[in-house]
C-alpha positions in Angstrom: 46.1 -16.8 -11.0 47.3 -14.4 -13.9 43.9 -14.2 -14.9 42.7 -13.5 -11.8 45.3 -10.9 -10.7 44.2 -9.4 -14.4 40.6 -8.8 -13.2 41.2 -7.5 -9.3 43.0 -4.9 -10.8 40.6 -4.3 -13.2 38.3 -3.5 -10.7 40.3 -1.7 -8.7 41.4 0.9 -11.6 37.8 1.1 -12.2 36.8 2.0 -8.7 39.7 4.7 -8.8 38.2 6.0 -12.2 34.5 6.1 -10.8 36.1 7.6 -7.6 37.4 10.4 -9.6 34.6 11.1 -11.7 32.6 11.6 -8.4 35.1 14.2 -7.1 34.6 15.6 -10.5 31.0 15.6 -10.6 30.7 16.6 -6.5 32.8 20.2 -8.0 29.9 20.7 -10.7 27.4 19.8 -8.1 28.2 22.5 -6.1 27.9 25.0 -9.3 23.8 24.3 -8.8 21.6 25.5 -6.6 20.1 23.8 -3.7 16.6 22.1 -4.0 15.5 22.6 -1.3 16.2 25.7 1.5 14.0 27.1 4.0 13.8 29.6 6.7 13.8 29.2 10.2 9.7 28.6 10.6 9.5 28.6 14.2 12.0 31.8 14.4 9.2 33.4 11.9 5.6 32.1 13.4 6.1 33.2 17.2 3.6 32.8 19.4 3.4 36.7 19.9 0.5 37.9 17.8 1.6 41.7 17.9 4.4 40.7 15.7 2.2 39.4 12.8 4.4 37.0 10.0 3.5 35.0 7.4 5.9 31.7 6.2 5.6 30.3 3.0 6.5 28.0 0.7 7.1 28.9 -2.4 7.9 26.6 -5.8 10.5 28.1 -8.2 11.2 26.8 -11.9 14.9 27.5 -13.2 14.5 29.1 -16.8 16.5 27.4 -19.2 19.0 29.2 -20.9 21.7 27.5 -22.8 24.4 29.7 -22.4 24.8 29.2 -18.6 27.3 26.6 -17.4 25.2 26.4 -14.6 22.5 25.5 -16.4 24.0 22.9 -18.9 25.2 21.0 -15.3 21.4 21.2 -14.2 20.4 20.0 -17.0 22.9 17.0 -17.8 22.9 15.9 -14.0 18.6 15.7 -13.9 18.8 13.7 -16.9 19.4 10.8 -15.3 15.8 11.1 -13.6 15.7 7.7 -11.8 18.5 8.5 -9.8 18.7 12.0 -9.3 16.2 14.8 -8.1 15.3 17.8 -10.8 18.0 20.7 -9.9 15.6 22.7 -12.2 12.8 22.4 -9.3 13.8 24.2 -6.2 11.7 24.2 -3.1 12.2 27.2 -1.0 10.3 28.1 2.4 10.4 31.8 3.2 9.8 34.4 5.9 7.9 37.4 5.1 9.8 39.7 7.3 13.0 38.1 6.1 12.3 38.7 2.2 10.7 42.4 3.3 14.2 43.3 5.2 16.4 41.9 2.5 14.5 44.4 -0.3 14.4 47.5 2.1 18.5 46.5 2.1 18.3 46.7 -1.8 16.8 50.2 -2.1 19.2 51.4 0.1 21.9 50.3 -1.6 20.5 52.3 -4.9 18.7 48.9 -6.8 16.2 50.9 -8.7 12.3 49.8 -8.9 12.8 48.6 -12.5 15.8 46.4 -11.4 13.9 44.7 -8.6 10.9 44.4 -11.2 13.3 42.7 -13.7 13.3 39.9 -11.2 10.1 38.6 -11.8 10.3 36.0 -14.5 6.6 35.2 -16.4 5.9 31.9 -16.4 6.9 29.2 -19.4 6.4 26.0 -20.8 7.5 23.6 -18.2 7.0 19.9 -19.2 7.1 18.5 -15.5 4.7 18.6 -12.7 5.8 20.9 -10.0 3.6 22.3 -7.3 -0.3 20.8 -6.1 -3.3 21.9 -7.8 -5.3 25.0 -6.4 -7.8 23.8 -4.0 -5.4 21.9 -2.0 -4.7 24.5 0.6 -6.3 27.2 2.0 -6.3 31.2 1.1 -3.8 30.3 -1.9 -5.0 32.7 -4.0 -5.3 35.8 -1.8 -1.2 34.9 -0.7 -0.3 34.6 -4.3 -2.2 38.3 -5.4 -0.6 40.2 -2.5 2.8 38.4 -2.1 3.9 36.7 -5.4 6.0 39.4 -6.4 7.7 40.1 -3.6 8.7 36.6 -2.9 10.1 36.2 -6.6 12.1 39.1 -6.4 14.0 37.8 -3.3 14.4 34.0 -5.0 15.3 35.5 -8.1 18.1 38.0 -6.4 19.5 35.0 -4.8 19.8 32.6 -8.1 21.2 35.6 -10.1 24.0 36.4 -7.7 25.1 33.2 -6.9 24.2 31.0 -9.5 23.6 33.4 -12.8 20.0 32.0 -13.0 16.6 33.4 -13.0 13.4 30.8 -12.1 9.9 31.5 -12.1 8.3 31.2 -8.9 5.0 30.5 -7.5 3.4 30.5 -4.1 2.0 26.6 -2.9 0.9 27.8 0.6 1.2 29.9 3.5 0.8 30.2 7.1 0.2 33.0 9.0 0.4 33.0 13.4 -2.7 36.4 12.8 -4.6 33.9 11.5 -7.0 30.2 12.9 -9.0 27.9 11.8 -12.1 27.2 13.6 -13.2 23.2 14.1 -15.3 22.2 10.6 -18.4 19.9 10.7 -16.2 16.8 9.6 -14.0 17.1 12.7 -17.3 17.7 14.8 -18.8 14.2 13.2 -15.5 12.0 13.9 -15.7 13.3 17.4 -19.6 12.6 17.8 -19.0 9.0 15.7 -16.5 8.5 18.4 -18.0 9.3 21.4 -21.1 7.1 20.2 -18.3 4.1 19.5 -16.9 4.4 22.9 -20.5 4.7 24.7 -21.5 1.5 22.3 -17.6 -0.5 23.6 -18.4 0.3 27.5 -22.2 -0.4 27.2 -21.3 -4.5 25.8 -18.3 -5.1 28.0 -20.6 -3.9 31.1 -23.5 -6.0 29.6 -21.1 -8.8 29.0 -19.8 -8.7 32.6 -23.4 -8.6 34.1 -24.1 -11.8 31.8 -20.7 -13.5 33.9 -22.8 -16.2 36.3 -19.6 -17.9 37.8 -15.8 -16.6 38.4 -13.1 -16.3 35.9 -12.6 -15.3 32.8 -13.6 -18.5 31.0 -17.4 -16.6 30.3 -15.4 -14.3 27.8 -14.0 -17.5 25.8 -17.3 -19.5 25.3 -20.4 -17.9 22.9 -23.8 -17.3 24.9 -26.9 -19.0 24.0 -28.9 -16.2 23.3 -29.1 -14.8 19.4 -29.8 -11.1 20.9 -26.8 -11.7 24.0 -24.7 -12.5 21.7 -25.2 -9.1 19.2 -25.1 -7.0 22.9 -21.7 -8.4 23.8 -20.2 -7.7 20.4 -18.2 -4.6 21.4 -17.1 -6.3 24.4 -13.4 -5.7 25.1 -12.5 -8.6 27.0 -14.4 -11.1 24.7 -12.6 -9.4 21.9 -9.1 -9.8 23.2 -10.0 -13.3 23.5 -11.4 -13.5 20.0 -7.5 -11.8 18.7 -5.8 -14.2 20.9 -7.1 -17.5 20.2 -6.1 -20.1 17.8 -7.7 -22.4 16.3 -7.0 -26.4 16.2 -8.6 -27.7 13.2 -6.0 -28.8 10.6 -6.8 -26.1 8.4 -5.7 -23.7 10.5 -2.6 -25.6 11.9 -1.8 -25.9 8.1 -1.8 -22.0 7.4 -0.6 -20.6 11.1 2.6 -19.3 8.8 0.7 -17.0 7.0 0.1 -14.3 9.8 3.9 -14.2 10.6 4.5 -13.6 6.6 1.9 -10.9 6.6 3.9 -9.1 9.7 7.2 -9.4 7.6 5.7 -7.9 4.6 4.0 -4.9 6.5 7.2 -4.6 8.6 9.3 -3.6 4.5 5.8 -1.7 3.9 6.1 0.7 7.0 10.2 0.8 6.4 9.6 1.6 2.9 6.9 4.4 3.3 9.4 5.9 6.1 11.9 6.2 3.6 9.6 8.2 1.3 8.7 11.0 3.8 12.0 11.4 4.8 12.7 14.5 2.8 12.3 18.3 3.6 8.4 18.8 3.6 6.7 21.4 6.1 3.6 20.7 4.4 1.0 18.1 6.4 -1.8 18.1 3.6 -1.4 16.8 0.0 -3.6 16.0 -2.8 -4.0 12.4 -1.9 -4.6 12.5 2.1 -5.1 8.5 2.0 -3.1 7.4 -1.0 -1.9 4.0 0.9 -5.6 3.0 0.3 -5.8 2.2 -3.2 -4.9 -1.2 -2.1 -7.8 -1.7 -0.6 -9.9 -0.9 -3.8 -7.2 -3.1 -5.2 -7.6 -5.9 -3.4 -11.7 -5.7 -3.6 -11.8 -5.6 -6.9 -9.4 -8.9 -7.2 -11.4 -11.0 -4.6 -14.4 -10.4 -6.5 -12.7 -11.3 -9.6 -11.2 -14.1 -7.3 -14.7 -15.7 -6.3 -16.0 -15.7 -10.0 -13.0 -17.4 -11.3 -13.0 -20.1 -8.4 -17.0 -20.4 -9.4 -16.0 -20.8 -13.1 -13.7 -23.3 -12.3 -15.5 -25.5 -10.0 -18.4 -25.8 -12.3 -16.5 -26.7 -15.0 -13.0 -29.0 -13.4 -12.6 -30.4 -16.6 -11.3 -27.2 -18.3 -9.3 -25.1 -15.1 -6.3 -25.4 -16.3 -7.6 -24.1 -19.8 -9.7 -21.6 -18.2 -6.8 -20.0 -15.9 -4.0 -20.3 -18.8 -6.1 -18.2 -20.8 -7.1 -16.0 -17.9 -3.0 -15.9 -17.5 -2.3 -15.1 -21.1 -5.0 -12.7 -21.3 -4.2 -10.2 -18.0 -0.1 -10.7 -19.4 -0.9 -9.2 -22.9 -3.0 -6.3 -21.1 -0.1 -5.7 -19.2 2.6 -6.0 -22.2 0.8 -3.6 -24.1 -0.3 -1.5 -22.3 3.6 -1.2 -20.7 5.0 -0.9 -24.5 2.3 1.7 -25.8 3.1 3.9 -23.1 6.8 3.1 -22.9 7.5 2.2 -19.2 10.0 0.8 -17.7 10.4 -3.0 -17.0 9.2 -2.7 -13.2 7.2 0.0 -11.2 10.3 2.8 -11.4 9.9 5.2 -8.1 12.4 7.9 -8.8 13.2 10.7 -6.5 11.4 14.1 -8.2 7.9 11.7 -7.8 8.8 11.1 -4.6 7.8 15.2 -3.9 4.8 14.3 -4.4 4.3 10.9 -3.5 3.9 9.6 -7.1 0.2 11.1 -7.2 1.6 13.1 -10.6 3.7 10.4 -11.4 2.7 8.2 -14.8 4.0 4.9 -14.7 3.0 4.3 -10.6 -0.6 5.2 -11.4 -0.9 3.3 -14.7 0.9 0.0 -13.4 1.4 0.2 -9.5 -2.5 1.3 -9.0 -4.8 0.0 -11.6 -6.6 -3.6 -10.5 -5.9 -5.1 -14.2 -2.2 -4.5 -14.0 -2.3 -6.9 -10.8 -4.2 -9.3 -12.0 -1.3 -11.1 -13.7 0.0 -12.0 -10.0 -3.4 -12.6 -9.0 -3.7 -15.3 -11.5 -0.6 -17.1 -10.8 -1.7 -17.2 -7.3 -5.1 -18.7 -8.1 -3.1 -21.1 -10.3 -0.8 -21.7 -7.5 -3.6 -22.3 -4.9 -5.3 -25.1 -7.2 -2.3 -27.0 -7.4 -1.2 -27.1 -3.4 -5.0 -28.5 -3.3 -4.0 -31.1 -5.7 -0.7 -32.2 -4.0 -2.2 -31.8 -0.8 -5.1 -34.7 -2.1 -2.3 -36.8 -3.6 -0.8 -36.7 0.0 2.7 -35.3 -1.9 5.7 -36.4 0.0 8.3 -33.6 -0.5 11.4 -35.2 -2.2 14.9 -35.1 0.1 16.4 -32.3 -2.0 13.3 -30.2 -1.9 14.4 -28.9 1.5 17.8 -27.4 -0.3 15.9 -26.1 -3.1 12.9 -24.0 -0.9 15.9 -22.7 1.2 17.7 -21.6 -2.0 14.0 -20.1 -2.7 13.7 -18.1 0.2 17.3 -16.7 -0.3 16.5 -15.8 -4.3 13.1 -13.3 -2.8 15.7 -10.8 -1.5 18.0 -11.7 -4.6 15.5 -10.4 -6.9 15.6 -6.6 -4.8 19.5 -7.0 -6.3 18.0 -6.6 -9.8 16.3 -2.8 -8.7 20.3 -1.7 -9.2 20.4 -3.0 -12.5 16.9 -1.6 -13.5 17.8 2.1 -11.2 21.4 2.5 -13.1 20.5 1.9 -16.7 18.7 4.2 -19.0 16.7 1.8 -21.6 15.4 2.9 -24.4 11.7 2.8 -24.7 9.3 1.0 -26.1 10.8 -2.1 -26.6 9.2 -5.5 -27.2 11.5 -7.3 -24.3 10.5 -5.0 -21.8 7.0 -5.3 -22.4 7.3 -9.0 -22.0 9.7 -8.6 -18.3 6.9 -6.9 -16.9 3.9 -9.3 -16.9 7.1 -12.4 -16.5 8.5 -10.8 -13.7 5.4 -10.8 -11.5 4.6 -14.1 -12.6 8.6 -14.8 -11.4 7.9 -13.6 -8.3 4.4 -15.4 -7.7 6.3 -18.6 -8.1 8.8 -17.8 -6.1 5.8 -17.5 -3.4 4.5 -20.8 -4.8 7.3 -22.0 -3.9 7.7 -21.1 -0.6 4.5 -21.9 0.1 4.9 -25.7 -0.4 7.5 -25.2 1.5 5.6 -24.2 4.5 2.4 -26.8 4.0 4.8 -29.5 3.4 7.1 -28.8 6.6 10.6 -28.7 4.3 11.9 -26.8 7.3 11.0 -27.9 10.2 12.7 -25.2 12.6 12.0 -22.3 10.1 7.9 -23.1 10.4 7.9 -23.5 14.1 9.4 -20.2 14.3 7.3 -19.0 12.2 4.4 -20.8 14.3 5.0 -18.7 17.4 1.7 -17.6 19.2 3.0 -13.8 18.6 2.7 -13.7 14.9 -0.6 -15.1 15.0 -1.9 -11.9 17.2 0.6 -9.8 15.1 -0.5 -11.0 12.1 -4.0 -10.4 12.8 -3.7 -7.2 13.9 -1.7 -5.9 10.3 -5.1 -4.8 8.4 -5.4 -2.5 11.3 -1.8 -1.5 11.4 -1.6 -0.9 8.1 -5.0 1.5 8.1 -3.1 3.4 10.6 0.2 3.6 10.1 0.5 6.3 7.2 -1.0 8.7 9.4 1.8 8.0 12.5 4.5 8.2 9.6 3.4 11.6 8.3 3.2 12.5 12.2 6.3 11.6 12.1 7.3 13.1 9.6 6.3 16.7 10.1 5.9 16.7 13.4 9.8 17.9 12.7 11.3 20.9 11.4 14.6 19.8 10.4 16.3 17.6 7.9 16.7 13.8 8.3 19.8 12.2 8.5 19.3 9.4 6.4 22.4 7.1 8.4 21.4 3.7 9.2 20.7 4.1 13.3 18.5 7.4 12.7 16.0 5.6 9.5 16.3 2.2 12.3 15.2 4.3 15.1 12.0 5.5 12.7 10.9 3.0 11.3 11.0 0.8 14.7 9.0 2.9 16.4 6.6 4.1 13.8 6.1 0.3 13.6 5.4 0.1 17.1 2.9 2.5 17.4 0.8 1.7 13.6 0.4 -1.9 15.8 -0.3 -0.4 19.0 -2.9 1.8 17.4 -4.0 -0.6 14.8 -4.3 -2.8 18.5 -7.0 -1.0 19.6 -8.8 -0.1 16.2 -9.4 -3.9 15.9 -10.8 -4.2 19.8 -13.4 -2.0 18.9 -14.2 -1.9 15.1 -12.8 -4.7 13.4 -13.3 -8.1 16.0 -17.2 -6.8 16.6 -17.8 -6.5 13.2 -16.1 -10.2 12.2 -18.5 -11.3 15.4 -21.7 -9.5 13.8 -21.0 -10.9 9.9 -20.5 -14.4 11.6 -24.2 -14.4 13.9 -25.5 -12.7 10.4 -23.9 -15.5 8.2 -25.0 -18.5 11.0 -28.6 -17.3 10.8 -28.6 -17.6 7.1 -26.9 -20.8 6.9 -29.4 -21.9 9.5 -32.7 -20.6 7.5 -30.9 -22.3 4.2 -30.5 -25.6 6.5 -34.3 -25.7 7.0 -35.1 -24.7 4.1 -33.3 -27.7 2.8 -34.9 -30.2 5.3 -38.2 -28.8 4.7 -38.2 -29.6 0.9 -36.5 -33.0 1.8 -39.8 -33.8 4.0 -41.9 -32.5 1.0 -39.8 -34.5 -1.2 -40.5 -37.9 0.8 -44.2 -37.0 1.3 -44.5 -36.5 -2.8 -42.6 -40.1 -3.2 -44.4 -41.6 -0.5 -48.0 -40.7 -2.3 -46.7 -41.9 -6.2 -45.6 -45.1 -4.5 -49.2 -45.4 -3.3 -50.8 -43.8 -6.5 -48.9 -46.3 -8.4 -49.9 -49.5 -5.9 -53.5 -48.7 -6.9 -53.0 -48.0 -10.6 -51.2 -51.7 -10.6 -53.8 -52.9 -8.4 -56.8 -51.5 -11.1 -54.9 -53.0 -14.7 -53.7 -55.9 -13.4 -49.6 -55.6 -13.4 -47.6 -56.9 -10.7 -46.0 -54.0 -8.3 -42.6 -53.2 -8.7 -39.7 -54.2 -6.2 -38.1 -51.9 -4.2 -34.9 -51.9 -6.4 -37.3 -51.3 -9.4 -38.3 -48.2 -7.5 -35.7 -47.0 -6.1 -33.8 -47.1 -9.3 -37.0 -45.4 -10.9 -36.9 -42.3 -8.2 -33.4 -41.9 -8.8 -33.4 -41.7 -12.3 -36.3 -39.1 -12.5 -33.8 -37.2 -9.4 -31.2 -37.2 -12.0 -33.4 -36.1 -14.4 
């Protein structure tokens, strides 16, 4: 009891110390400037044109200078980069007519010309990425020839008076309510593409109804006879709902029914997680990377390419699989190691908040291990390994032992146990390269695809009976199916979302709840009708495509085993006479049968 007395208050003494050191460090806090402030934007761009405005926002770079206390806290408080935003980059939106008023105010008050010029600070080294490259937005240039000055005068006259600083400043991009864009050619194409897609959907759900000979809906659930009927009902909406809806009954897919409610629980952290990301000040609705959520899908092309050879490898040769994939393993985990250690990363993808301004496009370490196909082949691997072996226990009929069900629930419980080890990773500073965290990164993947192993066994093996029925209900099938879709579609309702708004997000629990809900709702309500009409005709076109090859490959087949008889059929009688002519008896039929299967083998 002594001992433990000892250690709460040890804790609690060390909660009042860090309590204090965060009062502490809240008082230098204030001492910086804010990141981010912006004007009113709707106050600037009214809708009356006679009053012409222009808002923009502008980037500004504090310039170091040693002797400032202000600066010394800036730069001692964004050293700790994976927890803290760069107080050195400032993000300021401004109003021309505000900036123009508050330097008319300055002349009158008797700031000379070569003051106000004093303000603008030439630009410096600056060792961190901190506005988008030009071509990104529109007009850029013209903005920053007639108004660069004049917005880094008014930043600058700001920082100096409150903060003794002085930044450099440069314009990212403007809008002005004089000026409108006219529609391009690419928005006139996805409008024409459109229009074709919807003519194409109403055409084959019309043709489909006309092909309807009794009453009911049961003509939308069965396939037509016809080759060319069943191309024209394709599109069909009805017939396509029926396609999402259905399940099927073979064992197969009774065995693997879990999957489509784990791929709904995985997109529902995906959509929370990429609300969390937008929710930051950001008037902005274009950046470098419009469709960045789509590297997966390169991703995840590349790897079930890779996927199919391996498997083709492997089944050739069965003898060496377990040879092939362990060096297949070992190989992808060195590639990883090293290239993690040469470029001194962290032991897991790090997503700090200054990348988060842009998204991680500038940022290192996401696009040289979060992006790059090789870096998830390690997982992929595993989970090829992983597959082979559920074949195996599911051949040797495995009987899951009575303290499995304990150990897969324990499973289950460690996936969100490994998230607790992000705090450990987020709060300490390690220092780079270093051979052990080379070696976490490719392990911890590999961790993790057990862990999946795991719970997959779990799930084929029914070691929770209640947890896979649940799991089983009809609604994650048709929500699972419908995530591709979703997840096309739902980084455009977040960035809707996003900055559809001119204010700051209040990051409480309810408020990021309330986004992330709904953003979910809609991604799958649009993802919903994305799959009616592009994603269920397609699957229906590759399957007629892939039937009528498998059909030609059939005859094919049977056609060279009816040559393959006739050739047998005239040896046999070439050899009766040859027999017949020099006198040896004919052979049996086991003789020949024996002799035809041997030249077969051979």
């Amino acid at each position: 009891m002594k001992v433990l007395a000892l250690i709460v208050c040890s804790v609690l003494c060390c909660i009042e110390l860090v309590h204090c050191a965060e009062e502490v460090n809240m008082t230098q806090y204030k001492l910086m400037p804010r990141v981010f402030h912006f004007d009113d934007y709707d106050e600037c761009l009214r809708d009356d044109a006679s009053v012409p405005d222009l808002y923009c926002m502008v980037k500004a770079v504090v310039e170091p200078n040693a002797s400032s206390v202000v600066w010394n806290v800036i730069a001692d408080y964004s050293s700790n980069w994976k927890q803290h935003l760069n107080h050195a980059h400032l993000d300021r939106g401004l109003c021309l007519s505000g900036c123009i008023r508050l330097l008319d105010e300055l002349e009158r008050n008797n700031v000379t010309e070569r003051e106000l010029q004093s303000l603008v600070v030439p630009k410096f080294t600056i060792n961190f990425p901190y506005i988008l490259k030009n071509g990104t937005f529109r007009d850029v240039d013209t903005y920053r020839r007639k108004y660069s000055e004049l917005f880094a005068k008014c930043i600058n006259y700001e920082l100096q008076q409150k903060h003794g600083l002085r930044a450099y400043t440069e314009i990212e991009y403007c809008d002005s309510n004089r000026e409108s864009y006219p529609i391009d050619n690419l928005e006139i194409a996805f409008l024409v593409v459109l229009g074709v897609l919807l003519l194409v959907v109403v055409f084959s759900s019309w043709y489909d109804h006309r092909c309807k000979q009794d009453h009911g809906l049961a003509h939308y659930q069965t396939e037509l006879t016809s080759k060319a009927a069943m191309v024209l009902v394709s599109f069909s909406i009805i017939r396509n709902w029926y396609r999402l809806t259905s399940r099927g009954d073979d064992s197969l897919s009774r065995s693997i029914r879990y999957v489509h409610a784990v791929r709904f629980m995985i997109f529902m952290m995906i959509n929370m997680g990429h609300n969390i990301l937008y929710a930051q000040p950001r008037t902005a609705m274009v950046i470098e990377k419009c469709m960045q959520h789509t590297w997966y899908l390169a991703a995840d092309f590349h790897m079930f390419v890779y996927g199919l050879f391996v498997c083709a490898v492997v089944l050739r040769y069965p003898k060496y699989r377990t040879y092939i994939l362990s060096f297949l393993l070992l190989l992808w985990s060195m590639i990883a190691a090293i290239i993690v250690y040469e470029n001194q990363y962290e032991p897991v993808t790090i997503l700090p908040p200054e990348p988060l301004r842009f998204f991680f496009w500038y940022w290192d370490m996401y696009r040289e291990t979060y992006l790059p196909t090789h870096m998830n082949l390690v997982n992929y691997t595993a989970a090829i390994m992983g597959s082979f072996c559920l074949l195996h226990l599911q051949r040797k009929n495995f009987q899951t032992p009575k303290m499995f069900s304990l150990v897969w629930l324990l499973g289950v419980l460690a996936v969100p146990g490994t998230f607790a080890v992000g705090y450990f990773v987020y709060t300490t500073l390690f220092e780079t390269p270093a051979v052990w965290i080379a070696l976490v990164f490719p392990l911890s993947r590999i961790f993790y695809t057990a862990l999946m192993f795991l719970l997959s066994i779990g799930f084929t093996f029914r070691a929770s009976k209640p947890v896979l029925r649940l799991l089983n209900i009809h609604l994650f099938g048709i929500l699972g199916r419908l995530t591709y879709c979703a997840y096309l579609c739902h980084f455009f309702i977040t960035r809707a979302a996003s900055f559809g708004t001119r204010r700051l997000a209040n990051l409480d629990v309810f408020e990021m709840n309330a986004i992330c809900w709904s953003t979910l709702v809609m991604s799958y309500v649009i993802g919903w009708l994305l799959c009616l009409v592009l994603e269920s005709p397609f699957i229906a076109l590759q399957k007629i495509l892939f039937e009528s090859l498998r059909r030609k490959r059939r005859s094919d087949t049977a056609s060279d085993e009816h040559l393959q008889g006739n050739l047998q059929k005239a040896t046999a009688s070439i050899g009766l006479g040859t027999d017949a002519l020099t006198g040896k008896a004919p052979k049996t039929d086991v003789e020949s049968y024996a002799s035809t299967t041997e030249q077969q083998r051979l």
